[in-house]
N, C-alpha and C positions, 0 to 999 in steps of 0.2 A: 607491496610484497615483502619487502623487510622489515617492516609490524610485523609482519604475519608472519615471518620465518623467527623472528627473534621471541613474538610473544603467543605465537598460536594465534590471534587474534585477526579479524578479516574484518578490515574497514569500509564502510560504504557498503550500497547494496547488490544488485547481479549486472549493475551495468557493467556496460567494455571499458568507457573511458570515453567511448565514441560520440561524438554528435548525435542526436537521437530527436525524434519529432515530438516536440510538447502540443499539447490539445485542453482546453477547457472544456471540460463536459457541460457542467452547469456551474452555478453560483458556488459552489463547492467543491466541487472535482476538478483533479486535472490527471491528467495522461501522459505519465512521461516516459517516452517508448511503449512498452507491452506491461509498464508498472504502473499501478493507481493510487492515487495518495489524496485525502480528505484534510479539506482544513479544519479546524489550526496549524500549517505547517512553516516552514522558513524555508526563505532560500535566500539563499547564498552566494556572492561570486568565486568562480574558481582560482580567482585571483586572487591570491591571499593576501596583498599590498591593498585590496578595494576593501573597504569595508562598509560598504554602504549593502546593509543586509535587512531584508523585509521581512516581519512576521503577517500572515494574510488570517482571518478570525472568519471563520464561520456565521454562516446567516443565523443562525440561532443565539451568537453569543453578541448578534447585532452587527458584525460584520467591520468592513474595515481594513486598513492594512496601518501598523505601525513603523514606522522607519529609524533603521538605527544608522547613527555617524561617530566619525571620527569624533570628538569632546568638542564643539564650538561655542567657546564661551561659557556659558551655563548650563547648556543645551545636547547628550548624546541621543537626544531620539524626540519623534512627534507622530502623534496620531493622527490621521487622515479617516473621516468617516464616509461611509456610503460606499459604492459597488469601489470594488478594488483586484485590475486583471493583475497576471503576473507581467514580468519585464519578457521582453520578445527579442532586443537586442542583448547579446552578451550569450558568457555562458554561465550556468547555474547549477548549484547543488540541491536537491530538493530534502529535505529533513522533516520525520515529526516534530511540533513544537509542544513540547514537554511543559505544561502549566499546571503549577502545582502552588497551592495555596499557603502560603508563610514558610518558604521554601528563601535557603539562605545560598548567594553567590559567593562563594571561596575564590579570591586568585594563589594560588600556591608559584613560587617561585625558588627552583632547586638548585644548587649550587654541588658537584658529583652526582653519586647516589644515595650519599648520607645523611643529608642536610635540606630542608625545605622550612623556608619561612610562608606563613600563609593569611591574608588579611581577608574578615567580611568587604563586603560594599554594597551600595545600593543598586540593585539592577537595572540597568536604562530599561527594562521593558517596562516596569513601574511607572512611571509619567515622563522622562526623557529627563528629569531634572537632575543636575549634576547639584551638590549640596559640595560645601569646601570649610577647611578649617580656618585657623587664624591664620594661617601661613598661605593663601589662597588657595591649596591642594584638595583634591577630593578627599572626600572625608571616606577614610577606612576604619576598619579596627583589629587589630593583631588578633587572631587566634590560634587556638592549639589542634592540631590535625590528630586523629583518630589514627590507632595504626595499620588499621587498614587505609587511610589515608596515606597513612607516607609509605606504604608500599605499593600505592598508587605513583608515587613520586617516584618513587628507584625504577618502577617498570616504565617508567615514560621517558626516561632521562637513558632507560636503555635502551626501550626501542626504535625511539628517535636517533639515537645515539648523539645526544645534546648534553653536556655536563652544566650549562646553564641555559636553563630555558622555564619557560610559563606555560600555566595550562591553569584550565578555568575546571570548577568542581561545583554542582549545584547539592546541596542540601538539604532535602524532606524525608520527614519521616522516620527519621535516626537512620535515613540513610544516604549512599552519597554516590555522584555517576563522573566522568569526567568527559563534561560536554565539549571543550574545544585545546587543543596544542597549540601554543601562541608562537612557538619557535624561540629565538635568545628575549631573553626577558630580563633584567633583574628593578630590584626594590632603591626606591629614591628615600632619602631621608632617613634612615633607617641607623643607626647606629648597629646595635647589636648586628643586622644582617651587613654589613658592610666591615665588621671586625670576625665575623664568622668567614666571610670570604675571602680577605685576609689571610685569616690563620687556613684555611684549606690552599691557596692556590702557594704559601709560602710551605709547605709541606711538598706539593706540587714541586714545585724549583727545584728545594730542596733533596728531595727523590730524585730527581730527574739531575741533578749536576754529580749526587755518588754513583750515577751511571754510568757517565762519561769520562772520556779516556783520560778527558784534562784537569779530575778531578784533584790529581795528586800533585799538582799545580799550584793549587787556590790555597793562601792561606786565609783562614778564616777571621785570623784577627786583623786583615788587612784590608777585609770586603768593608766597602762604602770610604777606603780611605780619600781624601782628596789631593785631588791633580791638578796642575795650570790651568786645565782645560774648562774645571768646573769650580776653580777658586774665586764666582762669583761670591762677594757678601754685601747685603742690604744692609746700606753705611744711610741714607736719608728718607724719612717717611715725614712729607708734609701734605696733610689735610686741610681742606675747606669742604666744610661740613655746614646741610640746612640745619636750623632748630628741630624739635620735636614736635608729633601734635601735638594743635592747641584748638583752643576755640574757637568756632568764626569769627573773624572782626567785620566790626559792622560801626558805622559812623552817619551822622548827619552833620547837613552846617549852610550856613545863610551867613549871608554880609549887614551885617548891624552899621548903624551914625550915631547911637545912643552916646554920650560925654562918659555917663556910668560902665560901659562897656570900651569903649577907647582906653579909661584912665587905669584898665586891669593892664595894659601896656608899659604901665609904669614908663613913659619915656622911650622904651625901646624903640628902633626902628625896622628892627631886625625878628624873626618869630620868636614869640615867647608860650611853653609849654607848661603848661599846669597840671599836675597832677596828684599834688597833697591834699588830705581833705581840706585841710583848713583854705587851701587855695580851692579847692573845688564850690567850698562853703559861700567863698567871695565872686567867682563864677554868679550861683544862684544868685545871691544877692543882687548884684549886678544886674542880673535878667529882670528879677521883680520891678525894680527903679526902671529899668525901659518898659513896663507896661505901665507900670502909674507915670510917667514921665515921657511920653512916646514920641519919638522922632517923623519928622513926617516921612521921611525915606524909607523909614521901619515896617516892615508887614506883620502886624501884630499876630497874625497867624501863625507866622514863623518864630517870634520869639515866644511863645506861646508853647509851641511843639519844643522847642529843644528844653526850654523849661521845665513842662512836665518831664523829657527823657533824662537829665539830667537828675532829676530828681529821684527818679526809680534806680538810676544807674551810679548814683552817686556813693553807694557802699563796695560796689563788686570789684576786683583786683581787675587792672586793667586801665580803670574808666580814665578819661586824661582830656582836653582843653587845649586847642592850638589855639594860637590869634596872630595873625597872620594881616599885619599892615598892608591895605591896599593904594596903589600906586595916585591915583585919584583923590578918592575918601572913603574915609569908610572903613570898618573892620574887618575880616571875615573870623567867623569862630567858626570851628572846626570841633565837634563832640565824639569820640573816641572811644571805645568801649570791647572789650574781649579781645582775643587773640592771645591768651593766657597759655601758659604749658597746661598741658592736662597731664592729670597721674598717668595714663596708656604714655602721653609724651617720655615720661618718667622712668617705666621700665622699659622705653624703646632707646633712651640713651644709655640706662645703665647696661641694658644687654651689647648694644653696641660698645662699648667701653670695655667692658670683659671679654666680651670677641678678639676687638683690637690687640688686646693685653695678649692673653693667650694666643695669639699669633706671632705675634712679635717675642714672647719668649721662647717659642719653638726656632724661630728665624735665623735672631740676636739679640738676644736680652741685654745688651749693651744700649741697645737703642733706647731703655728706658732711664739709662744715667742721667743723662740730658735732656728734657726735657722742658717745653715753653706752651703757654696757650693763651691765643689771643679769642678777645668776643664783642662781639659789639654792646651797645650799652642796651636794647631791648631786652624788657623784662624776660621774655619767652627763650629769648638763646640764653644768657646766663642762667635761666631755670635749667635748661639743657646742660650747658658748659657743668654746672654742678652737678647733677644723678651722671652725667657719664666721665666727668674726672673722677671722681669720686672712687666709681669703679673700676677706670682704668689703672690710677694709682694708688687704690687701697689704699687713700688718705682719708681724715676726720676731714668732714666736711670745708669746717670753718680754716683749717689749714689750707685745704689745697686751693679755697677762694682764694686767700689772700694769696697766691701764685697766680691769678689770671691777669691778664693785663686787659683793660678794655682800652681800645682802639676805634672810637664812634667813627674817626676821618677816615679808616680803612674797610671797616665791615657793618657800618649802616649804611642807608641812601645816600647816593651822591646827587647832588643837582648839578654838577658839571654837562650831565648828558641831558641835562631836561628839557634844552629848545629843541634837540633831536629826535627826543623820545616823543614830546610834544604834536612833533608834525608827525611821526608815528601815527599817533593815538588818534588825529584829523582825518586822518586817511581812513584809519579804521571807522571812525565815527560815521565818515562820507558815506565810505561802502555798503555797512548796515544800512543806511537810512534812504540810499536809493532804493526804490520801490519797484525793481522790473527783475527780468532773468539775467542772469551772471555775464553772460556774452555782450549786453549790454550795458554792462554797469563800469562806468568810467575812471573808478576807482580802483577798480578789481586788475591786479597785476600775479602773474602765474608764481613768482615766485611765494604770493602767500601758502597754494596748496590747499586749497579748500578741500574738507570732507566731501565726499561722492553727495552726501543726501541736501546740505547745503547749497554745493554746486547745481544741483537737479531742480533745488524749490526757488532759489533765488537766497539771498540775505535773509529781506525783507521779511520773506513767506518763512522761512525759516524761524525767524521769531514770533511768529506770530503763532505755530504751532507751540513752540513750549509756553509762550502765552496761553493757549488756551487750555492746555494743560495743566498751568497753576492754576486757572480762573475753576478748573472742577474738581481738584482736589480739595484749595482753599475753602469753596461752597459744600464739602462734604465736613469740612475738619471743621466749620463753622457750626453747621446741622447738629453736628455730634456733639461741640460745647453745647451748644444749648439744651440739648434733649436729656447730656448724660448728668446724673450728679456727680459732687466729689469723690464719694465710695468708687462708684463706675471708673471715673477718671482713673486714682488710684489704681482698680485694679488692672487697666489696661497695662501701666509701670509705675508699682509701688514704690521704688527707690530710682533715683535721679545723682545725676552727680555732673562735676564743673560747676557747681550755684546752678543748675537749670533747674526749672519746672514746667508744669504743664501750661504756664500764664506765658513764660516769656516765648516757648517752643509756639505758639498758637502769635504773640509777636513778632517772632522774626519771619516767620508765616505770611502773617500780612503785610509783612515789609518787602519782601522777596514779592510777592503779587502787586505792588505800588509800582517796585522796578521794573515790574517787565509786563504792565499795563501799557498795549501800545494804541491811542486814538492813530487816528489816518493822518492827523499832526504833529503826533509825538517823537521827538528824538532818541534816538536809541542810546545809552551810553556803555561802550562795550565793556567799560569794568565792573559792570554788573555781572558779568558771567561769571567772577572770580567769586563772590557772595553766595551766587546760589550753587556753584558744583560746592562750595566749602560745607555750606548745610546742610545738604544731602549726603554727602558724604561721611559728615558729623554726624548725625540722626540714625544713620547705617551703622555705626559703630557705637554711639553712646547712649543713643537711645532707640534702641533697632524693635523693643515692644510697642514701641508709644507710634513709633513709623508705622510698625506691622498694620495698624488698628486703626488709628485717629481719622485716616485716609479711606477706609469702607464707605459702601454707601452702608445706607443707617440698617436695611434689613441683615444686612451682611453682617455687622457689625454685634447686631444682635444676637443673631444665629452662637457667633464666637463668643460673648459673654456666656450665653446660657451652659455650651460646650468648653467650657475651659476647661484644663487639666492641668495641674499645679505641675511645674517640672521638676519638681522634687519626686514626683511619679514614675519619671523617666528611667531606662536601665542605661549603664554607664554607656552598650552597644547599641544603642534606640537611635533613628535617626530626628533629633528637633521635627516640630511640626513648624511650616513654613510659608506666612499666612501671604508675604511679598510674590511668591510662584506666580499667584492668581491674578493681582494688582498690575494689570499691564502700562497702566497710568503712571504711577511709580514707576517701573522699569524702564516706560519710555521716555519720562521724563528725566533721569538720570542719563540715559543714554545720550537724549541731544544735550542734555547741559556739559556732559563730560567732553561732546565733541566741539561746543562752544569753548570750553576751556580751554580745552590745547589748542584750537585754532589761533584763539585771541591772545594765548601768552604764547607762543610761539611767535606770536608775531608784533608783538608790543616792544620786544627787546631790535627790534629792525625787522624789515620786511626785504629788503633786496640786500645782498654780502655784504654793499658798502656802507648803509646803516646799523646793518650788525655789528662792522669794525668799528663804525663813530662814536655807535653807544657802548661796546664792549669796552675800548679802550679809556675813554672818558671816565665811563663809570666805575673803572677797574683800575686806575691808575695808581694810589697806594698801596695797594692789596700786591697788583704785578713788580712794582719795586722790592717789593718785602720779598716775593716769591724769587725774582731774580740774584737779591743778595743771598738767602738759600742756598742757593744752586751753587752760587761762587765760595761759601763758604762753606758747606761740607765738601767741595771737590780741594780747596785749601786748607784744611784742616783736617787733624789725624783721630780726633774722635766722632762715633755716632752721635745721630741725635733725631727726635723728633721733635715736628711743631704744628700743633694744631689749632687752626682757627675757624671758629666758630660765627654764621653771619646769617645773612636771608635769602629768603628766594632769589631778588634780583642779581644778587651776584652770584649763585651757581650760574644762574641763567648765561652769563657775561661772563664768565669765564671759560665756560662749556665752550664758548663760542670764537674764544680767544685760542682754546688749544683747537679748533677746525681752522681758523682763521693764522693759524701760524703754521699752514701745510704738515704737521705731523701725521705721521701715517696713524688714521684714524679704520678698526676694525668695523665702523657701526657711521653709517651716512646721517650725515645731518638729520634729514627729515623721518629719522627712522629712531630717532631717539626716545621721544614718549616723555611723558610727566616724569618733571622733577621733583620729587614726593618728599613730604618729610624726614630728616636724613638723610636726606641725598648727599653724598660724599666724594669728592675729586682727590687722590690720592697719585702726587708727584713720588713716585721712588727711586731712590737712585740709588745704583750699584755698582761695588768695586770690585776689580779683579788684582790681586796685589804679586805682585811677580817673584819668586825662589828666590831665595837669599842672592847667590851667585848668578842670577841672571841677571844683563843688559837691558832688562825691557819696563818701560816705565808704568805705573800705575793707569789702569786704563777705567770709563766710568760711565754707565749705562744709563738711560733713565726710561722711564714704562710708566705710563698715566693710567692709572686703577677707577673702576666707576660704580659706583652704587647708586641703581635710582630710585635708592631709600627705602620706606616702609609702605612698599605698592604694590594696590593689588586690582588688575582693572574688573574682577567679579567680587566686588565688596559687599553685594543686595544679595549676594548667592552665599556668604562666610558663615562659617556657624561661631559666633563670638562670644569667647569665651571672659570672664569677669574682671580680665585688664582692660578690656577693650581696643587692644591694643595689635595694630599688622607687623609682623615678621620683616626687618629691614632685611632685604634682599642680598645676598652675597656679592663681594665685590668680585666683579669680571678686568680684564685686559681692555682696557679702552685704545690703548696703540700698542704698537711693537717695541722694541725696543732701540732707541739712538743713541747714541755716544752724546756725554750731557753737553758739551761744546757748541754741537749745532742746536741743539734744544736752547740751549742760554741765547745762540745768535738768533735765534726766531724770534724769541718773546722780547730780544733786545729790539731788534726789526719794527717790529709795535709801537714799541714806545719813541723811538727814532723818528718814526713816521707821524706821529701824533704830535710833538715835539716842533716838525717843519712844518706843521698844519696848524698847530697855536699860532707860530712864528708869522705864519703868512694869513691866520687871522686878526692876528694883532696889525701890520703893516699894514 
């Protein structure tokens, strides 16, 4: 009724409002009350919070009902075919559904009655597929409203009488309807509409304070002054921060008795790491001499294999050589290869580093006086450590190197935690490789937290399924070398990048299917999960054509050859065509590997609290001294300062666990944490409040743990990936509240105290 009195306008059709008898006449018809409506129609809940709303299709257009959802995942809607009745529980609105052939969905989003920003998108009623940008967001595209459009916008913002609110606009025909009122709505990400709302709502204020009585009160050069009360300033910001992407690393290795292979030891007792060619060069050699000279211990098969890999691998940045003296006899070599920054790695630290920056001088640009950063000696973080110093302190390159410090005993591996981590890894290896249901498996302790679909199949069966999974992708990607020629290859992805090609992507292929080949004998080993989410993962982002395609069966494949369409064809608002939709193989194989992933490293750093504290503090013990001196000395000294240090997976992991494991009031539970992604970043700040000249009250000093879990995005098969290759590191959120740095300092003292009487009485 206030539509209608405000705009003339009478919504809905002659119902009361009342309950009323629905009746299907036939496959088509329904009856609702004394009204009769033909499908294609929608209905609707009257509950405007439900949106699980059905389009029902006509026997002639083959019938059906399509179901639309709230966004899950990838996925706002799915097709259901064959008879389809309506819903019998609930209450419903019945609607014509208006199908209109290249017919474009507008969301308009109005801010007054002056102002409306409005973006295309893809319709869920189109195939249910939600498509997303680099930054994991559905993919829109800004457009300009007609003015009869945006005086659609003022009459809705007045009838509703909503000064910010959403409303949906369908598009055919050069013409336009305004099919739904969404209620308060506004636009995420959006610069321009978030500086336009801004400037209206401080207009707003501003109005609204020379109305009031107390107006002649306020001075204006006085507004925003600071008080005791808000004389907070951010005096300390220290980060530990992952690397960037890189390539997957991927390794072999066998324990050699060869004299020619020992004498690369030169003596040591201790591991020794090769990684210059010329040392890579005496590697090979090495290897040759134990096949013409073979050890009877030696399984010629083996040094055979790492010989030829060495050899193919022996030019690529990365590639490197453990040897690793065994207790007994014997060598082990250790072959090493990838894990490189990639360029995406590249512009995901420099954008992170200009973030930083430009925050920190809105804050306190004092913080950047002082400045320190530590890195561990891993090729991949120091490629990091450089594109994002670089940009955080607008230095030349080779200057702000020589400022880094590497610290290999504070931010590489530690093996202090390794008999811990060890039985870890036993436990885990146990529990994969018993063969029953989860209730039975003797290994299996709650505090792991197993995935529902693992829990449900067992371990066991669990691998066995993404086993069979590679065994028919790999049998198709095989099919397809062979059949396709180079041209063909080629035009699946003409350009490649990281040193990949299509030889070595079709290699690490078959190497992923070797791992997770399981006979009814085979041992499982769970750090194989970490290999295949990285490839997939990689593949999705770097090589996301050659994924789309390699992976069809062969007529499929064909079909898309012949139908290619150069995307230089595309218009700038065209949605990609998206060939992974279809490929449920892929999607499901990515899904169990990702939930193998988090399972297995969630649980690799400790399974039960007091494992997490053994490995956390063991293998975080330099790193927490460094952090602790910090703390005491920006709360003892009178300038700002920053320090960032730069390291690996394992230690976010172990320090993540150290700030739960020292009772800080944490906003985000343990088990609710999710993948620690590339750039994942832990951010200690600490704040001072500094007391009025003439006041008695001494300096007091806050601290608030900041969290980023980096450059993550769990719909990456769904991204439309634009030519850095590169995910959007996610904003840094409040990981705790805020405490007085005192007791923060006595927690993580507490740690270390405690570790300390547990040497003490391992040593005794």
């Amino acid at each position: 009724r206030v539509v209608e009195q405000r705009m003339g306008l009478r919504l809905g059709g002659s119902g009361s409002g009342e309950a009323v008898e629905v009746e299907e006449l036939d496959a088509d018809t329904l009856r609702v009350g004394t009204d009769i409506i033909r499908k294609p129609f929608v209905e609707k809940p009257c509950d405007a919070e439900d949106h699980n709303i059905h389009i029902y299709y006509a026997q002639a257009q083959g019938g059906g009902v399509r179901r639309l959802f709230r966004k899950v995942g990838n996925k706002s809607s799915e097709f259901e075919a064959g008879p389809a009745h309506v819903r019998t529980e609930g209450s419903y609105i019945y609607e014509e559904f208006v199908s209109v052939d290249q017919a474009v969905d507008v969301k308009v989003y109005t801010v007054g009655r002056t102002y409306a920003h409005a973006e295309t998108r893809k319709s869920p009623v189109v195939d249910g597929h939600v498509r997303r940008n680099s930054e994991g967001k559905e993919m829109r595209f800004v457009t300009q409203l007609s003015d009869v459009e945006r005086e659609y916008a003022r009459r809705v913002s007045q009838a509703f009488g909503q000064r910010v609110c959403g409303f949906d606009i369908l598009r055919a025909h050069s013409q336009s309807m305004v099919m739904d009122v969404n209620g308060w709505s506004f636009v995420k990400g959006s610069s321009e509409y978030a500086d336009k709302a801004a400037e209206i709502l401080d207009a707003r204020f501003q109005e609204a304070l020379r109305r009031r009585w107390f107006a002649r009160f306020v001075d204006e050069d006085n507004v925003g002054r600071t008080t005791y009360e808000s004389r907070w300033v951010l005096k300390g910001v220290f980060s530990v921060c992952r690397h960037a992407d890189r390539t997957p690393k991927q390794k072999t290795k066998c324990v050699l008795h060869n004299a020619a292979v020992a004498a690369l030891l030169d003596g040591s007792s201790t591991e020794v790491v090769l990684r210059k060619p010329d040392e890579l060069h005496r590697v090979l050699t090495a290897l040759d001499t134990a096949q013409r000279q073979p050890h009877a211990d030696d399984p010629q098969v083996h040094i055979a294999h790492v010989r030829d890999v060495l050899a193919r691998k022996i030019s690529q940045p990365g590639t490197k050589v453990q040897l690793k003296p065994q207790r007994l006899a014997g060598v082990q070599l250790v072959l090493k290869w990838g894990g490189e920054c990639t360029h995406a790695g590249r512009t995901q630290a420099q954008g992170l580093g200009d973030d930083m920056r430009n925050g920190l001088l809105l804050i306190n640009r004092s913080l950047l006086d002082d400045v320190r950063v530590f890195s561990s000696g891993e090729r991949r973080v120091l490629s990091t450590v450089e594109a994002y110093g670089t940009s955080f302190l607008e230095d030349d390159k080779a200057q702000f190197m020589d400022r880094v410090h590497v610290r290999a005993d504070m931010l590489d591996d530690s093996t202090d935690a390794k008999q811990e981590m060890e039985a870890v890894k036993q436990q885990l290896r146990d529990f994969f490789n018993f063969d029953g249901p989860l209730a039975d498996n003797p290994y299996y302790s709650p505090d792991m937290c197993a995935p529902a679909e693992m829990a449900a199949l067992g371990p066991r069966e669990f691998l066995r399924g993404i086993c069979d999974i590679i065994v028919r992708l790999v049998a198709r990607m095989e099919d397809n070398f062979a059949r396709l020629s180079s041209e063909q290859l080629a035009q699946l992805q003409p350009d490649w990048c990281c040193h990949e090609t299509a030889e070595l992507f079709s290699e690490r292929w078959r190497k992923l299917l070797a791992d997770f080949t399981l006979a009814d004998a085979t041992a499982y080993d769970p750090a194989k999960a970490t290999p295949l989410y990285d490839s997939l993962k990689y593949d999705a982002l770097h090589n996301r054509r050659f994924l789309e395609h390699i992976f069809m069966p062969a007529d499929e494949l064909d079909r898309e050859l012949l139908a290619a369409r150069p995307s230089s064809e595309l218009t700038s608002a065209e949605y990609p065509p998206d060939p992974l939709f279809a490929q449920q193989d892929v999607r499901q194989l990515y899904s169990q590997a990702k939930q193998l992933f988090d399972f297995v490293t969630r649980c690799e750093f400790g399974i039960t609290p007091e494992q997490r504290r053994h490995i956390a503090i063991q293998a975080s013990v330099p790193l927490l001294h460094q952090l602790l001196c910090d703390l005491h000395e920006v709360r003892d000294e009178s300038n700002a300062r920053t320090r960032l240090y730069f390291t690996k997976k394992s230690h976010i992991h172990t320090l993540l666990n150290l700030v739960f494991l020292s009772d800080m009031p944490t906003m985000v539970p343990h088990d609710q944490v999710g993948e620690l992604d590339y750039l994942t970043h832990i951010i200690f700040e600490v704040y001072e409040r500094q007391p009025d000249v003439d006041a008695d009250v001494r300096r007091e000093y806050s601290v608030r743990v900041g969290f980023s879990p980096g450059a993550n995005c769990p719909h990456v098969l769904d991204m439309n990936i634009d030519a850095t290759h590169a995910l959007k590191v996610l904003p840094r959120k409040n990981f705790t509240y805020h405490m007085p740095l005192d007791a923060v300092i006595d927690r993580l003292q507490c740690l270390l105290d405690d570790q300390c009487v547990a040497d003490q009485h391992t040593a005794s």
